[in-house]
Backbone as a ProteinNet text record, in pm:
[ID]
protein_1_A
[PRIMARY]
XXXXXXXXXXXXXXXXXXXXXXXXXXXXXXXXXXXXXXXXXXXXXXXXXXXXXXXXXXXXXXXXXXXXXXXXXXXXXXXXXXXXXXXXXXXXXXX
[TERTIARY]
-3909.4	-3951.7	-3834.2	-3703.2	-3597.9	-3573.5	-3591.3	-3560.5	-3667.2	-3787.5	-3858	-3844.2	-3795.8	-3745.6	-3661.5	-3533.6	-3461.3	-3490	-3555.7	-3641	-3734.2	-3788.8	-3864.8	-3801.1	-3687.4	-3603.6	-3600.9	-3528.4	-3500.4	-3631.4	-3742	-3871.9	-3941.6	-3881.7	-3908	-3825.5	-3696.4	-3567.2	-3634.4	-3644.4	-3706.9	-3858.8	-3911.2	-4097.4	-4043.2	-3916.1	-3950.1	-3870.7	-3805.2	-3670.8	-3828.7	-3907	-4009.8	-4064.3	-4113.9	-4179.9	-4368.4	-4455.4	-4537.3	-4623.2	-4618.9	-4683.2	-4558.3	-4678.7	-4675.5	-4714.1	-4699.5	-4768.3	-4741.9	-4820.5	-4887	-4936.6	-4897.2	-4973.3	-4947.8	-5062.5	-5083.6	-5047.8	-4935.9	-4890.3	-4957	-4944.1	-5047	-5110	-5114	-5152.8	-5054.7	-4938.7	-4762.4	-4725.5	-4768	-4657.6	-4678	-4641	-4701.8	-4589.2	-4597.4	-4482	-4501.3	-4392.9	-4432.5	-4333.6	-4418	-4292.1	-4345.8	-4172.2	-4150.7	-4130	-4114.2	-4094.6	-3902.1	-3845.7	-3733.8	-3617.4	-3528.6	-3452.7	-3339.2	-3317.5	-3247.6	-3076.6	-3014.2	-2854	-2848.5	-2726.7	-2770	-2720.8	-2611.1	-2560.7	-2711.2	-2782.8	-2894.2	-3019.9	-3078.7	-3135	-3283	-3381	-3519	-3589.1	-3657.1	-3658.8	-3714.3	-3687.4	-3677.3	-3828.3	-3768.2	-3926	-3871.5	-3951.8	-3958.3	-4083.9	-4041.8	-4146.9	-4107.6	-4276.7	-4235.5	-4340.4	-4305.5	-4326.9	-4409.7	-4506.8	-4597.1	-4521.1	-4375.7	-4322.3	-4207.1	-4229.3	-4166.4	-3982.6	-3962.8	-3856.7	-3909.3	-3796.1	-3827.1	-3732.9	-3756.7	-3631.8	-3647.1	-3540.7	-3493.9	-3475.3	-3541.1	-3512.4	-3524.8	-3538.6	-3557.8	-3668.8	-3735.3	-3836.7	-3801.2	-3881.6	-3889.3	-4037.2	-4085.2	-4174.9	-4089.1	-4165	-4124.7	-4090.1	-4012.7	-3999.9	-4018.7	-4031.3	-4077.1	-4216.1	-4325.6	-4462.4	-4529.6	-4598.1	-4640.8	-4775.6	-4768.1	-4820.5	-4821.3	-4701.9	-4610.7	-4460.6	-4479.3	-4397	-4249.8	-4129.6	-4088.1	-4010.9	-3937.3	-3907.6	-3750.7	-3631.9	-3520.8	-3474.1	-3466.1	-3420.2	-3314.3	-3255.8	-3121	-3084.5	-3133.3	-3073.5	-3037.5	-3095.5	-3065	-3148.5	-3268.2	-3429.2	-3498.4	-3585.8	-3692.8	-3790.6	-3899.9	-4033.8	-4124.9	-4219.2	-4299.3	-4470.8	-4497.1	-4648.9	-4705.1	-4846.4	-4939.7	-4955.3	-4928.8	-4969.8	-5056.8	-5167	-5277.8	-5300.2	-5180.1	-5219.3	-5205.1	-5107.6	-5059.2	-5150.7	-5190.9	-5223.6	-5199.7	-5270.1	-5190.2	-5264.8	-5105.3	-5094.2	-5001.5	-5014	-4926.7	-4892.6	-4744.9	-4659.6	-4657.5
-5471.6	-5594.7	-5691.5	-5655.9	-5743	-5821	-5711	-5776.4	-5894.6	-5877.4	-5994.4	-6092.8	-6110.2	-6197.9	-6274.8	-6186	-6269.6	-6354.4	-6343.4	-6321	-6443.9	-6471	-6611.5	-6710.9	-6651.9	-6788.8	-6894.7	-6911.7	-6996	-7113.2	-6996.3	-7088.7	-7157.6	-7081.1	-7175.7	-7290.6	-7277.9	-7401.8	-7518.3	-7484.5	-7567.5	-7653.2	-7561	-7629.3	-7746.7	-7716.4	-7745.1	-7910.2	-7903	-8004.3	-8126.5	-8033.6	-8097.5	-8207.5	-8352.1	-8441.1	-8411.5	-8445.1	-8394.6	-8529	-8614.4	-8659.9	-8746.7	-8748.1	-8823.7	-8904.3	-9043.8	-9166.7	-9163.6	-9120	-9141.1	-9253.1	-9331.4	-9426.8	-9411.8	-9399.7	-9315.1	-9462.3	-9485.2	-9639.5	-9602.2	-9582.4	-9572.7	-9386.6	-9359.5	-9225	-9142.2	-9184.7	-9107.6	-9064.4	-9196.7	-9218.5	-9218.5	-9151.4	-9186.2	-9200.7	-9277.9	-9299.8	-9235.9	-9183.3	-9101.8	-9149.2	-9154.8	-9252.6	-9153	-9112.2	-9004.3	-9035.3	-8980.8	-9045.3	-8964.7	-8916.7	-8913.4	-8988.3	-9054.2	-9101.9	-9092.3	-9204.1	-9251.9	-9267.2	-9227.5	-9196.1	-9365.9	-9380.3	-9512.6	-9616.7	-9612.7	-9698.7	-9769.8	-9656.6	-9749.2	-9810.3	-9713.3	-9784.7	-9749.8	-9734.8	-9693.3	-9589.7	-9515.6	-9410.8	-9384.6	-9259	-9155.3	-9237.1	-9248.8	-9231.2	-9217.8	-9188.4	-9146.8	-9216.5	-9174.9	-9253.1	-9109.6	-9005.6	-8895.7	-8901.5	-8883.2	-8895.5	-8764.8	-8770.6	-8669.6	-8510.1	-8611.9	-8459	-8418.1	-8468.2	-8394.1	-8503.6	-8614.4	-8644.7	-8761.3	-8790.9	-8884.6	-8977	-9058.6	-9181.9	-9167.2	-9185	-9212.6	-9371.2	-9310.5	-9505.3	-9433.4	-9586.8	-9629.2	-9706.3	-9689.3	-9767.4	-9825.1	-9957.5	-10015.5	-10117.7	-10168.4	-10276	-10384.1	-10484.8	-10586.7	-10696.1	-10763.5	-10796.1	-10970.2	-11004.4	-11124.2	-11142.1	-11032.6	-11046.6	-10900.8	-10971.6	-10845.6	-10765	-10649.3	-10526.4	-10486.7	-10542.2	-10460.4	-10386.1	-10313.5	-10194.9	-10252.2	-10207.1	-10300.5	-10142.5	-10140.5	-9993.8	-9997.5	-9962.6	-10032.7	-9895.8	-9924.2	-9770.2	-9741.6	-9631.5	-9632	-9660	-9702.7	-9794.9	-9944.3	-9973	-10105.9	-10191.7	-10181.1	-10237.6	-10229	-10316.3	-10318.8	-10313.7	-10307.5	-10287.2	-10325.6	-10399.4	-10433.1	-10419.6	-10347	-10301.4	-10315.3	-10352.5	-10383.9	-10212.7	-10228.6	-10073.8	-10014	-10100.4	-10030.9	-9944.9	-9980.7	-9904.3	-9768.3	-9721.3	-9590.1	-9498.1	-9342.7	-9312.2	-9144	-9111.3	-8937.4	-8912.5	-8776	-8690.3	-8552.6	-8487.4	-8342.1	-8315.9	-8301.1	-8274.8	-8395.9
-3932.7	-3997.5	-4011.3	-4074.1	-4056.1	-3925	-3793.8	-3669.5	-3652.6	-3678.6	-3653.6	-3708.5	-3867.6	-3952.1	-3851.9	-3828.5	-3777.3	-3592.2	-3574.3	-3436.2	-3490.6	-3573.3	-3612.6	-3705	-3771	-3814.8	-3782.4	-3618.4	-3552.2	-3513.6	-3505.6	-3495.1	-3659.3	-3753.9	-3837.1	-3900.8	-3828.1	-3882.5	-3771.7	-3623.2	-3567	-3586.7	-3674.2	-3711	-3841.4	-3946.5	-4031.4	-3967.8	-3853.4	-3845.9	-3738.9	-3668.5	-3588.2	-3661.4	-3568.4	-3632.2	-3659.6	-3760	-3812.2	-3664.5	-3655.5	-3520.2	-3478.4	-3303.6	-3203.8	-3179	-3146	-3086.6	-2969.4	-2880.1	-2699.6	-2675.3	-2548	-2473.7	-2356.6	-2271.9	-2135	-2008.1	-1999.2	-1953.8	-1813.4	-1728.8	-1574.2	-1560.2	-1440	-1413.4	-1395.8	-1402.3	-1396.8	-1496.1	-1588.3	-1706.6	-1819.4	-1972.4	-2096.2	-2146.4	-2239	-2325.6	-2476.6	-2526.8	-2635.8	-2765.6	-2855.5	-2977	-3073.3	-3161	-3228.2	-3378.3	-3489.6	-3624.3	-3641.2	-3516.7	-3578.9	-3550.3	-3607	-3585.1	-3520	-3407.9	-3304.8	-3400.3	-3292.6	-3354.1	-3419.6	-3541.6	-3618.5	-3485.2	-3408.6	-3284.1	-3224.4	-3240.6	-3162.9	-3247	-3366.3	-3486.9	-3424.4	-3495.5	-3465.9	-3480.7	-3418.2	-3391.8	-3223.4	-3181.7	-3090.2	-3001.3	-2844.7	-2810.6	-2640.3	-2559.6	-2397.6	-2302.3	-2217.3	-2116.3	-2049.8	-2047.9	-1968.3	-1821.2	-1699.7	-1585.8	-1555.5	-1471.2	-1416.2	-1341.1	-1329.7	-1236.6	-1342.5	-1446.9	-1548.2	-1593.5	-1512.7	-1549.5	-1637	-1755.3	-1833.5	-1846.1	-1905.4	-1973.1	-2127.7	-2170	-2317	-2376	-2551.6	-2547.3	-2731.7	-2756.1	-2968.7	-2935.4	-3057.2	-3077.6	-3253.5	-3225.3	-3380.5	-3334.5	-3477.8	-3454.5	-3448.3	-3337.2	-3295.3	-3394	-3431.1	-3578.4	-3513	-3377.6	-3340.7	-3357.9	-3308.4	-3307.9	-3417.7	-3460.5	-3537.1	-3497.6	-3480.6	-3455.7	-3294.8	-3274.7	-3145.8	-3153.5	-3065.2	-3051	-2972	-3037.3	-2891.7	-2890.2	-2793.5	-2754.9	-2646.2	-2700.7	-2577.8	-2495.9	-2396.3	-2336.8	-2311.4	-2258.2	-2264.5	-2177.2	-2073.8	-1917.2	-1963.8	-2076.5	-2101.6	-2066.2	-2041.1	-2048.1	-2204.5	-2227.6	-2352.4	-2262.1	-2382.5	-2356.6	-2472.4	-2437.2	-2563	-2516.9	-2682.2	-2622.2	-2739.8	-2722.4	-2849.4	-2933.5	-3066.8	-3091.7	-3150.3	-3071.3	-3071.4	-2939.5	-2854.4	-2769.8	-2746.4	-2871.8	-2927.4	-3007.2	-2959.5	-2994.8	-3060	-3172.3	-3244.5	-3109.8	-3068.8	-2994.6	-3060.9	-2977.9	-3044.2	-2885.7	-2876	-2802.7	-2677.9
[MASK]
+++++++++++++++++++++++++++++++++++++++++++++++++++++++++++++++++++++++++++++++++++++++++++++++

């Protein structure tokens, strides 16, 4: 019983550190973009979000609301592109 203790620790330091949702928006048939509730290192300010690709590679970015238009997403990546999307077009997802 101890060994399993220690054998699920790790899965419960990771559940408790996990964000409780996901915001998905399925941008074409490749691509969804996924916006996270945890926070982006402060250099960049926002929080956490990706654009993950059908064959599994993604891009990294921050997200914040658009503080020009209201109830859009704007989202900057780490290539040094933005992105702005209505957020309604976001929807709860899990994983």
């Amino acid at each position: 019983m101890r060994y399993l203790t220690l054998l699920l620790l790790p899965l419960a330091v990771y559940a408790a550190e996990a964000p409780d949702e996901y915001l998905a928006y399925q941008y074409n048939e490749n691509v969804r973009i996924v916006l996270s509730n945890v926070e982006c290192p402060k250099q960049y300010g926002g929080k956490r979000a990706a654009a993950q690709r059908i064959d599994k590679h993604y891009l990294k970015g921050c997200w914040t609301n658009d503080p020009t238009t209201k109830g859009n997403i704007k989202i900057q990546w780490i290539d040094g592109d933005t992105s702005t999307f209505p957020a309604t077009n976001f929807y709860p997802a899990k994983e």
